[in-house]
C-alpha positions in Angstrom: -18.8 11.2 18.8 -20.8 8.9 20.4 -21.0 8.6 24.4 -19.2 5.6 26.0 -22.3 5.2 28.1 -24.1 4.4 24.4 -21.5 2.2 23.1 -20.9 0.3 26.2 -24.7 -0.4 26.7 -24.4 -1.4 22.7 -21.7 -3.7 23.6 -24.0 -5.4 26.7 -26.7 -6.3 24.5 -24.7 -7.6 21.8 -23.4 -10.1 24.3 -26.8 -10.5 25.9 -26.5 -8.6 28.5 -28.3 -5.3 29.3 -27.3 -1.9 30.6 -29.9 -2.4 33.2 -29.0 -5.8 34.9 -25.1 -4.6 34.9 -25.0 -0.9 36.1 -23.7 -1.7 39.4 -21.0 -3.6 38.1 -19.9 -1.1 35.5 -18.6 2.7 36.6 -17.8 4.7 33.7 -15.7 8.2 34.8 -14.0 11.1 33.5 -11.5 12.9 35.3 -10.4 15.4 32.9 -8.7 13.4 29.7 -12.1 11.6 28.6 -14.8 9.0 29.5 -13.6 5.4 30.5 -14.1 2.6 32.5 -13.1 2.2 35.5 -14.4 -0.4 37.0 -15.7 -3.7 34.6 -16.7 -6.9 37.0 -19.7 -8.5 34.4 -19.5 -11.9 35.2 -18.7 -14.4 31.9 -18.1 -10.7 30.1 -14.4 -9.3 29.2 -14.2 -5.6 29.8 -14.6 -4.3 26.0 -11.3 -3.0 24.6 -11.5 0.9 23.0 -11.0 -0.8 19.3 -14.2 -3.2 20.1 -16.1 0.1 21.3 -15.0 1.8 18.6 -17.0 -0.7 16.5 -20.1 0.7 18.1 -19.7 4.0 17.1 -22.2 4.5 14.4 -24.3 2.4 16.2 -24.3 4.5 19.3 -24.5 7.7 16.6 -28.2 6.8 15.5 -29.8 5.3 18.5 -28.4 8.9 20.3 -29.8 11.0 17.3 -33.2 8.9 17.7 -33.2 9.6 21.6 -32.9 13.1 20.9 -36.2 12.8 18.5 -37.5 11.2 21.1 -37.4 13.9 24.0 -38.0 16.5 21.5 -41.2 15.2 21.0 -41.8 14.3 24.5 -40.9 17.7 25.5 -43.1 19.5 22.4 -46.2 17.5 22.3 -49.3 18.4 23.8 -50.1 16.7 27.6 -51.6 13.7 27.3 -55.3 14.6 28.3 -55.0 17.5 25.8 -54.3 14.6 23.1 -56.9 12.4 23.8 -59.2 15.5 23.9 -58.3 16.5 20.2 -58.6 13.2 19.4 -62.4 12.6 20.5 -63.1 16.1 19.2 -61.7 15.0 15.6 -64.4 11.4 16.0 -67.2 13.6 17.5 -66.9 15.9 14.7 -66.6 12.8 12.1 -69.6 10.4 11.6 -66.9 7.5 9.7 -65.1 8.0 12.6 -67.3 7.4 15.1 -67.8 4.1 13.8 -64.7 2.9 13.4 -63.7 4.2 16.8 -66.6 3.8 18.4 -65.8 2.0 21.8 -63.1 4.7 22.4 -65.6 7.6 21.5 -68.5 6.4 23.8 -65.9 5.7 26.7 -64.7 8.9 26.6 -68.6 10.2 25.6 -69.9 8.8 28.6 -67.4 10.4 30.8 -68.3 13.6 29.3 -71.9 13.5 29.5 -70.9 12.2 33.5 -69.4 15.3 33.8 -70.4 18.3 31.7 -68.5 21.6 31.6 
């Protein structure tokens, strides 16, 4: 089941609003029985009703599952500089590739040869 946070930022946008512009006028809480809103003061924007939410549940199902993927990867990849690293090792070992990347390899060549391990 999709988070209320999820389906009422869903509900925003369709309405062309955004999560980020209303926070402050929204609280979402749970006290024990389940998420809900308690306060709703979006100005030209009825509060959303639980069966108008509901609509939003698959909705609020994927783009959870795809932020998931997304901090997986952000938590399992490499650091950055390691990336980039790999990257101009993979063009340095690759003549092709030096030329079709080559403004990226010789920036990143020059600050090698600038300074050397």
């Amino acid at each position: 089941m999709a988070n209320l946070y999820t389906k009422v930022k869903l509900y925003l946008e369709a309405n062309s609003k955004t999560w980020l512009n209303e926070e402050n006028n929204i609280t979402l809480r749970n006290e024990g029985s389940g998420d809900y809103i308690h306060t709703w003061s979006v100005d030209s924007l009825a509060k959303p009703t639980d069966e108008q939410l509901a609509t939003y549940e698959d909705a609020a199902n994927a783009e959870e599952a795809l932020n998931t993927v997304y901090s997986n990867r952000l938590t399992e990849y490499p650091p950055i500089g390691d990336q980039l690293d790999m990257l101009w090792h993979s063009i340095d070992e690759s003549p092709e590739l030096k030329t079709k990347y080559f403004k990226f390899y010789e920036a990143c060549k020059a600050i090698k040869v600038k300074y050397p391990k």
